[in-house]
N, CA, C and O atoms as a CHARMM CRD file, in Angstrom:
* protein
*
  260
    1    1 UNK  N    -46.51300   9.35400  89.53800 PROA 1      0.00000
    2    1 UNK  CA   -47.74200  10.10400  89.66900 PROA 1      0.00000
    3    1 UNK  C    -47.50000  11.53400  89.18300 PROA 1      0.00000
    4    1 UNK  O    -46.43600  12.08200  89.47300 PROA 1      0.00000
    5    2 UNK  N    -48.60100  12.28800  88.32400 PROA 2      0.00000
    6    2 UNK  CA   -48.24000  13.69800  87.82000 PROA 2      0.00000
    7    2 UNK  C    -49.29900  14.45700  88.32700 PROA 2      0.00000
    8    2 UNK  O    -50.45500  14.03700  88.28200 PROA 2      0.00000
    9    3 UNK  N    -48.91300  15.85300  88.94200 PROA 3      0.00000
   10    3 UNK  CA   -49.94700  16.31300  89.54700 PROA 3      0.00000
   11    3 UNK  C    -50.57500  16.91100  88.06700 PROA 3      0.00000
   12    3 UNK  O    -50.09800  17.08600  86.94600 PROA 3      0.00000
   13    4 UNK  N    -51.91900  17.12500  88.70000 PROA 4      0.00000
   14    4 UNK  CA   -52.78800  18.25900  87.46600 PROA 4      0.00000
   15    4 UNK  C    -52.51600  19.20300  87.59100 PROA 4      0.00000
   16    4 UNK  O    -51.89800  19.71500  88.52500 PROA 4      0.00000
   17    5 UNK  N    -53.08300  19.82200  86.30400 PROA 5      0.00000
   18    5 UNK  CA   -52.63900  20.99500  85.89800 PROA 5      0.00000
   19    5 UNK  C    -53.19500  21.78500  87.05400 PROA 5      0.00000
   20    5 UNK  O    -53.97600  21.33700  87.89300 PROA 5      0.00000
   21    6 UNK  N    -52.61500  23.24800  87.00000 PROA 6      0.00000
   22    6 UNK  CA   -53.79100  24.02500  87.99200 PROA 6      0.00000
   23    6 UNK  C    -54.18300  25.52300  86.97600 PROA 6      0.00000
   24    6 UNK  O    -53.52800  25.96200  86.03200 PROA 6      0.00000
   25    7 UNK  N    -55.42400  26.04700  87.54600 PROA 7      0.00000
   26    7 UNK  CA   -56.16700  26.50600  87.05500 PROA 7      0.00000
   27    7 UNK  C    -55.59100  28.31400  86.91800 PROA 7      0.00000
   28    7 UNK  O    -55.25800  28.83600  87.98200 PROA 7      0.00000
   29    8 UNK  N    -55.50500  29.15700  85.65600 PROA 8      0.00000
   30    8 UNK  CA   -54.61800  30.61300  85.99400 PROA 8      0.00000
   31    8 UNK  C    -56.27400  31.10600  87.06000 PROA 8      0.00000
   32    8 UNK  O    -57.49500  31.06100  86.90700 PROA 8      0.00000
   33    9 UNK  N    -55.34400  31.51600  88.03900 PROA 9      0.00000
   34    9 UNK  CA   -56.83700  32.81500  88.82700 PROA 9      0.00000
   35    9 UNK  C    -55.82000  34.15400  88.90600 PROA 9      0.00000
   36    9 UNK  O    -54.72100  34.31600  88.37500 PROA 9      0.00000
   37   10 UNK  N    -56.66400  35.12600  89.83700 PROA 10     0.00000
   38   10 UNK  CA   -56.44800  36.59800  90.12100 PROA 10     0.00000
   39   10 UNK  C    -57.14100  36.41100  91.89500 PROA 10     0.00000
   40   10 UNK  O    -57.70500  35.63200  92.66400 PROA 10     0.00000
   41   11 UNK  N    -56.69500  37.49000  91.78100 PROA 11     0.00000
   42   11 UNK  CA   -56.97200  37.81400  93.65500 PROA 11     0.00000
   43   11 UNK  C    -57.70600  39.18400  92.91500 PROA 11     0.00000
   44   11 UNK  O    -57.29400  39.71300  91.88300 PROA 11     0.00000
   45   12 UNK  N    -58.63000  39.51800  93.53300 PROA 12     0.00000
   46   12 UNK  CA   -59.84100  40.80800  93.27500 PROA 12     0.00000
   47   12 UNK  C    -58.69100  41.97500  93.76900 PROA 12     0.00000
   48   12 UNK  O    -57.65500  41.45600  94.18500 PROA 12     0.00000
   49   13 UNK  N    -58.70700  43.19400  93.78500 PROA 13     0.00000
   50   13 UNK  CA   -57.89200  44.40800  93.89600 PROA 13     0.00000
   51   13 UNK  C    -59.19900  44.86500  94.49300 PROA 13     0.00000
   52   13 UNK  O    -60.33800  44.80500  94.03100 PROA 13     0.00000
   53   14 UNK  N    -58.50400  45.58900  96.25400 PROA 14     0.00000
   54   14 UNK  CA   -59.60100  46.21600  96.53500 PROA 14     0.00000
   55   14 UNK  C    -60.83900  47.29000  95.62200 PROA 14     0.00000
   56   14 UNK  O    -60.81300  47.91800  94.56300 PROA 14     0.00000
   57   15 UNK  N    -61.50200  47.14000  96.33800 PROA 15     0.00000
   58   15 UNK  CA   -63.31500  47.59700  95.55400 PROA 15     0.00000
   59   15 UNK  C    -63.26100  47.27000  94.10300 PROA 15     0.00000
   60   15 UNK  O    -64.02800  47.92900  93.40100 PROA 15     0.00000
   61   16 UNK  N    -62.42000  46.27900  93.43600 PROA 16     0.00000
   62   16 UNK  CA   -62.72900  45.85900  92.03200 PROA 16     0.00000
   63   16 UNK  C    -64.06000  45.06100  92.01700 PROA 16     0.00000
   64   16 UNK  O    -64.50500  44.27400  92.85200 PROA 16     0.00000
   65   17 UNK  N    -64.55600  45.47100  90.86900 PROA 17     0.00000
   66   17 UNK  CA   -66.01200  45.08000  89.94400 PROA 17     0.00000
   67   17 UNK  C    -65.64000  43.60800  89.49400 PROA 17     0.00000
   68   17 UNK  O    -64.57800  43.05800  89.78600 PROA 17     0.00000
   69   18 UNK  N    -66.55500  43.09900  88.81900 PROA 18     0.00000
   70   18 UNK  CA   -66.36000  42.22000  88.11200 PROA 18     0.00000
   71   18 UNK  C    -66.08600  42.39800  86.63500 PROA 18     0.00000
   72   18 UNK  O    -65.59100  41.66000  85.78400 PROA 18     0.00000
   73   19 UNK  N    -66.46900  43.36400  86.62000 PROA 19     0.00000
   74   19 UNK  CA   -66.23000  44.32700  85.16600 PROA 19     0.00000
   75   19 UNK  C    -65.05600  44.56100  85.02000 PROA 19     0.00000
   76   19 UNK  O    -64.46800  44.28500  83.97500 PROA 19     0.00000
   77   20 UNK  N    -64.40200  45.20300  86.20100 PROA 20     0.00000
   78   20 UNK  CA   -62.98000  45.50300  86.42400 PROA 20     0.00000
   79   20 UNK  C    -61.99400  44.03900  85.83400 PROA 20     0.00000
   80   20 UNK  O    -61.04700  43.92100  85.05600 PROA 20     0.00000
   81   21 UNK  N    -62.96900  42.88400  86.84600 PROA 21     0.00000
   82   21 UNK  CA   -61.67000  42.20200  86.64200 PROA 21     0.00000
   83   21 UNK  C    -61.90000  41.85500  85.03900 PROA 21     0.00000
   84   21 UNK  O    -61.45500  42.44700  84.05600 PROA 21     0.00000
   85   22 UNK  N    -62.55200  40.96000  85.10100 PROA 22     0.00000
   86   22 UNK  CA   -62.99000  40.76100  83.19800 PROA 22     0.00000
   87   22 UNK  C    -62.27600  41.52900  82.07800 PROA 22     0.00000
   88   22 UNK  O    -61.89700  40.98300  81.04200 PROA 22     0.00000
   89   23 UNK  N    -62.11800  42.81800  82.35200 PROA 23     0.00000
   90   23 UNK  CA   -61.36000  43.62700  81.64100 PROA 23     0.00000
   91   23 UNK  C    -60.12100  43.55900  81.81800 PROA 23     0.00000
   92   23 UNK  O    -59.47800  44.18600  80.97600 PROA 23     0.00000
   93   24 UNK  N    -59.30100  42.82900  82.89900 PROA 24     0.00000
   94   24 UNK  CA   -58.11500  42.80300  83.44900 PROA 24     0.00000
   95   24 UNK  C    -57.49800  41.29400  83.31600 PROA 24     0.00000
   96   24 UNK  O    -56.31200  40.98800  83.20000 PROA 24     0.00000
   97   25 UNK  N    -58.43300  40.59400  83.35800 PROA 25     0.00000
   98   25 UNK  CA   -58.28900  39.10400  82.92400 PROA 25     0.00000
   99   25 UNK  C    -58.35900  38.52400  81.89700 PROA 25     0.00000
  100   25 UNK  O    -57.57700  37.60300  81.66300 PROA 25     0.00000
  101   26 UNK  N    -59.38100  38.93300  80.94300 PROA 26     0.00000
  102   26 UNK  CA   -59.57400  38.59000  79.70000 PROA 26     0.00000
  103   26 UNK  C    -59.84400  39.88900  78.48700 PROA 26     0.00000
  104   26 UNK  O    -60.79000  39.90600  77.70000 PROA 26     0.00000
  105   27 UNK  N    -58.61700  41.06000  78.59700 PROA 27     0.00000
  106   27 UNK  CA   -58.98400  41.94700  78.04300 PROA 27     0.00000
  107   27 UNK  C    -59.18200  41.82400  76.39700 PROA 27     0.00000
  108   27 UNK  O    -59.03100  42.76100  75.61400 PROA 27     0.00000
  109   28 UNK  N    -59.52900  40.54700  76.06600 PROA 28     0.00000
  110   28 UNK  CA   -59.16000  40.83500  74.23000 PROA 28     0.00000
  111   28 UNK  C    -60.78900  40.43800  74.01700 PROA 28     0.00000
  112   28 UNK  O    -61.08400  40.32700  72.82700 PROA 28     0.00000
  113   29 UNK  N    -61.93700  40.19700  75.00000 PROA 29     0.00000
  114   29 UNK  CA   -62.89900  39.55000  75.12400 PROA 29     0.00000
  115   29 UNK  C    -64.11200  41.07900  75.02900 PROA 29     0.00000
  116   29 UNK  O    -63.51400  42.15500  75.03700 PROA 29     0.00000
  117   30 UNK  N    -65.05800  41.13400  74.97900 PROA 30     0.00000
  118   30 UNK  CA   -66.51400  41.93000  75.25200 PROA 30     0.00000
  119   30 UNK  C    -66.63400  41.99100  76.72300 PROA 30     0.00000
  120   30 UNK  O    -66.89100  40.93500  77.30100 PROA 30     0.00000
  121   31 UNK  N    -66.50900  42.91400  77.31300 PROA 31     0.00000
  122   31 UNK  CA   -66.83200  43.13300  78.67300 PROA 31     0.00000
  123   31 UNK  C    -68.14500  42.37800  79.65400 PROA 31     0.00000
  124   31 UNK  O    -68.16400  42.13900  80.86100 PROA 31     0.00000
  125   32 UNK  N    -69.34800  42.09400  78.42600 PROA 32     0.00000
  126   32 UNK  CA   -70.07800  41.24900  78.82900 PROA 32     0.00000
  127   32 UNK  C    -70.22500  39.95300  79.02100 PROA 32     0.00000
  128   32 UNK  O    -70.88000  39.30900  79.84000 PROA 32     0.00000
  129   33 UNK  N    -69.25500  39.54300  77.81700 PROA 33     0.00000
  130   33 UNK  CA   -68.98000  38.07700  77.53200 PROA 33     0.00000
  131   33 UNK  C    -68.11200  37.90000  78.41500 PROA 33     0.00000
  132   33 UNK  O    -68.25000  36.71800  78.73200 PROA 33     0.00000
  133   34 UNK  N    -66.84500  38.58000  79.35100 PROA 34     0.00000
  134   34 UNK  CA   -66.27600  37.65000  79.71800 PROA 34     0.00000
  135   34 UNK  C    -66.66100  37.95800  81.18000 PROA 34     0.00000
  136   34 UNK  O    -66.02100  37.60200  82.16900 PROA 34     0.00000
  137   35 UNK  N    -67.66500  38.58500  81.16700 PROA 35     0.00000
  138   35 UNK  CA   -68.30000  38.50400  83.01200 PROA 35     0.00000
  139   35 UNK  C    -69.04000  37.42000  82.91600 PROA 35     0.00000
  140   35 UNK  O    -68.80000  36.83000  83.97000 PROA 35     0.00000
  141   36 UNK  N    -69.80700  36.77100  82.30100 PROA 36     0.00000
  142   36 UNK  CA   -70.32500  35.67900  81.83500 PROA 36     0.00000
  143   36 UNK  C    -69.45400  34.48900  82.39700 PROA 36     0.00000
  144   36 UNK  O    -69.56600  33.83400  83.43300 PROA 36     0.00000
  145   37 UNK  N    -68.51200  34.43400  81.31700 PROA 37     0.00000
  146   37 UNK  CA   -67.56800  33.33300  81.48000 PROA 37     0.00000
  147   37 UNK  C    -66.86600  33.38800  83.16400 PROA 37     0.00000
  148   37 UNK  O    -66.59000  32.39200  83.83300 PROA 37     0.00000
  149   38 UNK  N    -66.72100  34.53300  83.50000 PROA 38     0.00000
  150   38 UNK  CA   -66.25900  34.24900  85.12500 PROA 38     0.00000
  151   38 UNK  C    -67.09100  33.82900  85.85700 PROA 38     0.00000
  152   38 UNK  O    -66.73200  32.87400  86.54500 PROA 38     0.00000
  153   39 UNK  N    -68.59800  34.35500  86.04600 PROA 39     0.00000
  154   39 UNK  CA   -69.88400  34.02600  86.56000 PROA 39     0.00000
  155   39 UNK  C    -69.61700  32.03800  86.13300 PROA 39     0.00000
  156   39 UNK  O    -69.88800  31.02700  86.78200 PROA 39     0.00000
  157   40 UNK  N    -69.28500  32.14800  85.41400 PROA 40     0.00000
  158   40 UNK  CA   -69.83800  30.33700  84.83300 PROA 40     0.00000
  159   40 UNK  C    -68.19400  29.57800  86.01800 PROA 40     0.00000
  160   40 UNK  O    -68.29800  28.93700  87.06400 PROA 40     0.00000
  161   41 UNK  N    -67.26400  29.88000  85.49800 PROA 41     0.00000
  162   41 UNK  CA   -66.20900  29.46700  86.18400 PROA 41     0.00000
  163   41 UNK  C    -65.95900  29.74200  87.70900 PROA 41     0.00000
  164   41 UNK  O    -65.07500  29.17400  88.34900 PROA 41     0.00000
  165   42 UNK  N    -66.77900  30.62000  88.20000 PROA 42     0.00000
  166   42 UNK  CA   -66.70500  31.29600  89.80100 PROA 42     0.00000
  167   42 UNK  C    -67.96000  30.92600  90.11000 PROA 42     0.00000
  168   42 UNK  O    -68.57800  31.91700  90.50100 PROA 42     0.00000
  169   43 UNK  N    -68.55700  30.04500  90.11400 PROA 43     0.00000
  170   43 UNK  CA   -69.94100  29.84500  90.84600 PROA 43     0.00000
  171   43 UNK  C    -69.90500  29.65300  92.75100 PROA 43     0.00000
  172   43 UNK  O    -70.87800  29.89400  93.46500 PROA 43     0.00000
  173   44 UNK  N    -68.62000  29.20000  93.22700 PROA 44     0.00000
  174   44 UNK  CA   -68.64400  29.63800  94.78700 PROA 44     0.00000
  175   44 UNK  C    -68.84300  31.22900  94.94600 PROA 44     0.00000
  176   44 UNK  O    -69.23800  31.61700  96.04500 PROA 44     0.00000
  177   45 UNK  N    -68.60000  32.18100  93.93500 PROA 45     0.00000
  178   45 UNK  CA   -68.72800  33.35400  94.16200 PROA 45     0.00000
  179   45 UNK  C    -70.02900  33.99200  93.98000 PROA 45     0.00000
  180   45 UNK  O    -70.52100  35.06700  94.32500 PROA 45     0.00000
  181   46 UNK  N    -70.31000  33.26600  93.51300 PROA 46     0.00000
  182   46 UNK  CA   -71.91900  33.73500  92.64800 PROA 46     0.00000
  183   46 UNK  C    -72.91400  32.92000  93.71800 PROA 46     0.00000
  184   46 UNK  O    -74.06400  33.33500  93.86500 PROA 46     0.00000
  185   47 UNK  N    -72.53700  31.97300  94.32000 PROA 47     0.00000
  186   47 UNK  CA   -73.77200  31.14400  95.07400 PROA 47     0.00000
  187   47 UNK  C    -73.67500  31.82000  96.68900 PROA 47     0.00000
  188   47 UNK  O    -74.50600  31.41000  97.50000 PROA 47     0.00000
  189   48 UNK  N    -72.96300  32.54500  97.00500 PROA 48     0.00000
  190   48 UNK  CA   -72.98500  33.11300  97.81400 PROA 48     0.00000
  191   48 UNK  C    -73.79700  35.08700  98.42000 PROA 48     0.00000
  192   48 UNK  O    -73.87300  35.99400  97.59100 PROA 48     0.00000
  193   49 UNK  N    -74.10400  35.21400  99.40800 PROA 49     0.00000
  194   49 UNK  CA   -75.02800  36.57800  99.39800 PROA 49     0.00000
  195   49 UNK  C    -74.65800  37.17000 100.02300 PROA 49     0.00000
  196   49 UNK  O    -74.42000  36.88200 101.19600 PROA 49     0.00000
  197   50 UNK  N    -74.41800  38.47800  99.37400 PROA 50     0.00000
  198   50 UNK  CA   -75.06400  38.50100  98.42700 PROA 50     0.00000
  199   50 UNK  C    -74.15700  38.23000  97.20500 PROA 50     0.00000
  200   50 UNK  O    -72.97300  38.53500  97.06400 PROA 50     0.00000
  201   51 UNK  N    -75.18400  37.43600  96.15300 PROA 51     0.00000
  202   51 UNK  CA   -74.28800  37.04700  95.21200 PROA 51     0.00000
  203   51 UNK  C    -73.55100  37.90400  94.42200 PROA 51     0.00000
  204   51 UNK  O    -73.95800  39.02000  94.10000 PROA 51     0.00000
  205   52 UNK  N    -72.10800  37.27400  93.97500 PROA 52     0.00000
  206   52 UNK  CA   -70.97000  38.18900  93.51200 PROA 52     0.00000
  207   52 UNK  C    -70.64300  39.28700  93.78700 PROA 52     0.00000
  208   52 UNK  O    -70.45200  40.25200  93.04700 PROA 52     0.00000
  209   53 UNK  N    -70.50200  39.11300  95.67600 PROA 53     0.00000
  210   53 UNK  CA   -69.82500  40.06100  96.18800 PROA 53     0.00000
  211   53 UNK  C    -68.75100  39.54900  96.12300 PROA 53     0.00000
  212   53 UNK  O    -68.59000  38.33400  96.01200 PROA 53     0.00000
  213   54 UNK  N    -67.86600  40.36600  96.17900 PROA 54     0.00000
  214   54 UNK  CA   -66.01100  40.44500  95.99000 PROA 54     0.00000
  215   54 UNK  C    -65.12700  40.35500  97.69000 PROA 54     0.00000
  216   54 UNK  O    -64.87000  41.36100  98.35200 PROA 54     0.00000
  217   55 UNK  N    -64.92200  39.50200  97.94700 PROA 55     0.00000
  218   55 UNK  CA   -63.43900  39.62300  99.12000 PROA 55     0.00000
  219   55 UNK  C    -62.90000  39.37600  98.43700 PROA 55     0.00000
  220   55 UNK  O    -62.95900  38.75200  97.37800 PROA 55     0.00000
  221   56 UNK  N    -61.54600  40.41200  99.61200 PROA 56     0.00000
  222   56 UNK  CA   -60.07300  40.53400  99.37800 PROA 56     0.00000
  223   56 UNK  C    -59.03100  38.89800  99.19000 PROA 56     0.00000
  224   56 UNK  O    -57.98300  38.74100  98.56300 PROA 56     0.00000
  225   57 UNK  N    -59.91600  37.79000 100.08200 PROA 57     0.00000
  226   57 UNK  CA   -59.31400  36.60400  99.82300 PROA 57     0.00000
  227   57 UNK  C    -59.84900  35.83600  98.81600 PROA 57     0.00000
  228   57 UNK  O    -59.40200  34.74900  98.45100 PROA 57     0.00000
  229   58 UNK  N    -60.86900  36.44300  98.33800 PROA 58     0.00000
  230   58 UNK  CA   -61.68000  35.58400  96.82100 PROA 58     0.00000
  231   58 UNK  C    -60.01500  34.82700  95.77500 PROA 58     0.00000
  232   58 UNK  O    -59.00800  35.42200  95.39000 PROA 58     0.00000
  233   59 UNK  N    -60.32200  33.70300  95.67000 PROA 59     0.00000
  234   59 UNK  CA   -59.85000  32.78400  94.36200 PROA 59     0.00000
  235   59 UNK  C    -60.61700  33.33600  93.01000 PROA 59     0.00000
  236   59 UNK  O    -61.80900  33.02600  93.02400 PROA 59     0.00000
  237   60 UNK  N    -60.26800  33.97300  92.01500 PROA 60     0.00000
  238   60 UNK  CA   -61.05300  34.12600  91.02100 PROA 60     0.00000
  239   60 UNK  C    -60.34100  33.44700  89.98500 PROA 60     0.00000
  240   60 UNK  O    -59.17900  33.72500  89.68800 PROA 60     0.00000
  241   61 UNK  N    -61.29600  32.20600  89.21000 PROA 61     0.00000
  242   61 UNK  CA   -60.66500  31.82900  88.13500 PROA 61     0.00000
  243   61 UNK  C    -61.00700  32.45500  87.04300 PROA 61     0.00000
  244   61 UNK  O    -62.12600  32.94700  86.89500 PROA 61     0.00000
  245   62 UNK  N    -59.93200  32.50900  86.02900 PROA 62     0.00000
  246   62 UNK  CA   -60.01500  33.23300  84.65200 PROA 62     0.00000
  247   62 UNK  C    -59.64400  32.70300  83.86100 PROA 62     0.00000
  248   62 UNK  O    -58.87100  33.27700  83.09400 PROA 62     0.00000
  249   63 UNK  N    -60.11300  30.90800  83.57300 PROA 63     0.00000
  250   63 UNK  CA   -59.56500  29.85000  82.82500 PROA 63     0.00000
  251   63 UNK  C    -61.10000  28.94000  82.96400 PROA 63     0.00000
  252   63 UNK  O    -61.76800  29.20700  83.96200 PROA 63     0.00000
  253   64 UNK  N    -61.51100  28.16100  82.24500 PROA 64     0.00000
  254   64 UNK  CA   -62.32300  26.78300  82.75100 PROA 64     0.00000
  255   64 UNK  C    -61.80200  25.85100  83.30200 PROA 64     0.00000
  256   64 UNK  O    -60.58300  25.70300  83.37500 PROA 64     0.00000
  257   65 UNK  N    -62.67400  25.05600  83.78700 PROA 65     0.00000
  258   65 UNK  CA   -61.61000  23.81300  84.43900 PROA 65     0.00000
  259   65 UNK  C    -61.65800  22.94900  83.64800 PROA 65     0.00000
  260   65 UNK  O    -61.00900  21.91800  83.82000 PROA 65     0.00000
């Protein structure tokens, strides 16, 4: 049996943005485009309120699945 792959994430840095991270995660990307792409890949973060607020224990992925 082989486990799956697992997914690269980040842990948020206190009072980091999403902007912040995007820029920190996918810095070779458009600041807009890759808040996008986290919004699409972080939807437990986004479905929650208020949406895409940031905790310190947030999973943030910065990969698709």
């Amino acid at each position: 049996m082989t486990l799956p792959q697992v997914r690269r994430f980040i842990a948020p840095e206190p009072n980091e943005s999403f902007q912040e991270i995007a820029a920190r995660a996918l810095p070779h990307e458009e600041t807009a485009a890759a808040v996008e792409k986290l919004k699409r890949w972080n939807l437990h973060i986004f479905l929650r309120r208020p949406a895409g607020q940031l905790l310190g224990s947030d999973v943030v992925f910065v990969e698709p699945p």
